[in-house]
N, C-alpha and C positions, 0 to 999 in steps of 0.2 A: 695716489698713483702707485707708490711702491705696493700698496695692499692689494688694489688692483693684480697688479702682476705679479705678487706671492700669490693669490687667487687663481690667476690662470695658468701656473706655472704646475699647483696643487692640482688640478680638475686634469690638466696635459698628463702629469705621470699616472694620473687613478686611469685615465680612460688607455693608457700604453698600458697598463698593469692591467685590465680588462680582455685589452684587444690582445696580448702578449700569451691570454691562456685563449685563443681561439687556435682550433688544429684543422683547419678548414672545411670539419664536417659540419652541414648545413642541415641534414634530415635526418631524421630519428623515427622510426618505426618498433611501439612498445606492443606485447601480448602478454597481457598478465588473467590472473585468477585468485579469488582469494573470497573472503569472510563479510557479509553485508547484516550489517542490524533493521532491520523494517521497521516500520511506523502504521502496523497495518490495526493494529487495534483501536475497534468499532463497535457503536453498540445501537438499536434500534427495538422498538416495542409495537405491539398491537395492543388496545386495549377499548373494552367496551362496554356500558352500561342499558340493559333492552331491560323491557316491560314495565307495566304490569301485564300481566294475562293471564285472565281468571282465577286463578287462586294463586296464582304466583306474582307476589309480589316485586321483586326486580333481583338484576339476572345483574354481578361485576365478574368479567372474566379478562386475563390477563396473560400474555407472554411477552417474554425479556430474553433479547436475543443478542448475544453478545458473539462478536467475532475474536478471537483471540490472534495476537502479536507471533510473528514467525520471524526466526531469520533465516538467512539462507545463504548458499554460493552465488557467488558473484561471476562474472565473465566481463571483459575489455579489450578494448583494442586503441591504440590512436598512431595517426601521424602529426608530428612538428616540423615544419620550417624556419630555424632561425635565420633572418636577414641582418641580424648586427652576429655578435659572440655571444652576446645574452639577453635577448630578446627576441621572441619569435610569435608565430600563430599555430595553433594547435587545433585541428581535427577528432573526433573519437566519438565514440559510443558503450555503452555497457548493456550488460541482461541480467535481469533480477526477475525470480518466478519463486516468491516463498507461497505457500500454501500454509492456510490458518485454521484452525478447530472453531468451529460454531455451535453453541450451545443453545439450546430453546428450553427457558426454565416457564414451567405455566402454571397458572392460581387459576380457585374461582371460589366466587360468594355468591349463593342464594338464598331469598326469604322468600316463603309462603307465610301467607296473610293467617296471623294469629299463632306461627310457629316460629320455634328458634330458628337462625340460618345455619346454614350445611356451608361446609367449605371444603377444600383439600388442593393439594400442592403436590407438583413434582418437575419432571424433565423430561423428553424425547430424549431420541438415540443422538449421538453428537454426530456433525454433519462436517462437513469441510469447504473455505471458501478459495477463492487461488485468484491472486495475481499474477499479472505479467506487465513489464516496464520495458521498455527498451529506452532509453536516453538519450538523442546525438548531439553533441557541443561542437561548440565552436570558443574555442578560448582564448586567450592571450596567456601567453609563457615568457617567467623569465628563469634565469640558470645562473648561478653561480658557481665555476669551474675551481676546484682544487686537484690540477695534476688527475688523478685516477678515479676521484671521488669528484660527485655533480649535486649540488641542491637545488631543486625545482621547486615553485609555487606558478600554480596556474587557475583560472578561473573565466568564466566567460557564460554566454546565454545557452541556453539548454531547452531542445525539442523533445518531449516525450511523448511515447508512443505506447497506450496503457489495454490492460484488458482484463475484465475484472467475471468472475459466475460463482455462485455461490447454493448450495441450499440449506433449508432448515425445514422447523415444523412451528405450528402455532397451534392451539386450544380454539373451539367453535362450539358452541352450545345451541341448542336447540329444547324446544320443548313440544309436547304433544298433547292436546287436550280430548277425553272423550269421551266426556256428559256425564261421566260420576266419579270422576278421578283427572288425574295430570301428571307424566312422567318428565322429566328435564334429565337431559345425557348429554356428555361432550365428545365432540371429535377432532381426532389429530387431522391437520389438513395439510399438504405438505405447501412449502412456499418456494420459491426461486428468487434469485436476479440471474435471468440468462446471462447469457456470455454477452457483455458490453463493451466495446471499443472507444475510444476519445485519444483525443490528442490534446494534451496541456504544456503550459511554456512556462519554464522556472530559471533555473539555472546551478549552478556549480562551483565548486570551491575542492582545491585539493594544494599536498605539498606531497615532496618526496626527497627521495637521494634515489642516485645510481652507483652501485660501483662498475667500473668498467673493468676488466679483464683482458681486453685488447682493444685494439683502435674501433674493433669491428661492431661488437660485442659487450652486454652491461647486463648487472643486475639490479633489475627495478624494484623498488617498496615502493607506496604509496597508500595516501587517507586521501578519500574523497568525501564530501557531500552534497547528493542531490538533492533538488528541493524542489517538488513540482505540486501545485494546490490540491487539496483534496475532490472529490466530486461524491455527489449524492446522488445513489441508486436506489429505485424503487424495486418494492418485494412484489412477483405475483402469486397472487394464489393459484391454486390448481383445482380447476372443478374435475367433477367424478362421482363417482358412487360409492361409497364409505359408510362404516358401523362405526358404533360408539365405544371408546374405551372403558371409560369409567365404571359404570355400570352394564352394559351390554342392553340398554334398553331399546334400542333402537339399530335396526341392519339393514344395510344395503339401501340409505337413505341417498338421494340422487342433488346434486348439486348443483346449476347449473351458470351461477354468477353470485361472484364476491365481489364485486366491485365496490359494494360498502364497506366490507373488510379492508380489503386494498384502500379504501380512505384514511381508514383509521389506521393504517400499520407507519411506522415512522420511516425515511428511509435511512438507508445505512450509508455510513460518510468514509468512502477510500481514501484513504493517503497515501501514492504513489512512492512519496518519497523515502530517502534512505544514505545510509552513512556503510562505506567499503572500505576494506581494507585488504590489500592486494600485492600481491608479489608478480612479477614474470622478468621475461628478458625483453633488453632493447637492442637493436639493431642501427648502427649509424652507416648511412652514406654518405 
């Protein structure tokens, strides 16, 4: 019985020592900006083995197309509600738009029947992919009040609202046979993911402090992390009429379906997600 009541006599003064730093502001409106790491680095391939045909023995040709890792500014906004002194629900969203460098590295092997194989290696011109995220949370906030200074941890489910376009190039080979010879030449093709939209659900983690400055008025830090799954886009190719790099053996050849290509290209794997680090002011009502 006496433990008992040293027990609630302990939990009566914590939660007086709680309620004792509430100043009866109940809303909090932040706008911050600041520094985001992406997780945008992706990699995807074409690759394909054709013939024989007639004197060509078989045809491996190859491209390795890698997206590379950006970081980028950050933007946020949120509102809180606390309904106890430290305890509340929290509102917000962010915008993240880093744009990433894309590379297209291509090979190729061919054998003619009773000759060595011919090979060579190189790269397209570098291309660029871009996202956009936008995030809206819904969290649970709590605060621990020191007089002028506040520490916040908050967390909760997270809607995001993603859009991803990209180009590149891939390697296409082709050969031409004509009754007493046979030429093989490659061409650059260009490829896409248009502009794609989704929406995916993850969620969120951050911590912070405020300092305040007046009753009114607070300087915000904070680390977040978003976490919303990756998704898998397909590459199109692009028909047209195109010459050959390599050699120049072939001009103004006409294209008018790759969907076999487009079989065999891998697709490329986004990851929306990302970790901020953010500064702004908060506002109390």
């Amino acid at each position: 019985m006496r433990k008992s009541l040293l027990a609630l006599c302990a939990l009566l003064l914590f939660s007086a020592a709680l309620f004792a730093q509430y100043d009866e502001t109940k809303t909090e409106f932040a706008l911050t900006g600041g520094y985001a790491l992406g997780n945008l680095a992706a990699t995807s391939a074409y690759s394909d083995t054709w013939g024989p045909y007639n004197y060509l023995q078989s045809v491996n040709e190859n491209t390795a197309i890698s997206l590379a890792n950006k970081n980028s500014f950050t933007l946020g906004a949120n509102l809180s509600y606390f309904f106890t002194p430290n305890i509340g629900i929290q509102i917000g969203g962010a915008y993240f738009a880093p744009k990433g460098d894309v590379t297209s590295d291509w090979n190729f092997t061919w054998n003619w029947y009773g000759y060595d194989s011919v090979s060579d290696n190189g790269s397209f011109a570098m291309t660029q992919g871009k996202l956009t995220t936008i995030p809206i949370y819904l969290n649970l906030i709590a605060k621990y009040r020191m007089g002028s200074v506040e520490i916040f941890g908050t967390a909760g489910p997270t809607i995001f609202f993603n859009s991803f376009e990209a180009t590149a190039s891939s390697i296409y080979g082709d050969s031409y046979y004509y009754g007493f010879g046979q030429m093989v030449d490659f061409f650059e093709i260009p490829i896409q993911i248009p502009k794609t939209t989704w929406t995916g659900f993850g969620f969120n983690a951050g911590a912070g402090i405020d300092f305040k400055f007046s009753p009114s008025v607070a300087l915000t830090l904070e680390a977040r992390y978003f976490y919303c799954a990756a998704k898998e886009l397909s590459w199109t190719w692009t028909t047209g009429t195109y010459s050959s790099f390599e050699y120049g053996n072939f001009q103004d050849w006409t294209y008018n379906d790759f969907s076999a290509a487009e079989s065999l290209t891998t697709t490329l794997k986004v990851n929306p997600s990302f970790f901020s680090f953010s500064g702004g002011f908060k506002f109390y009502f």
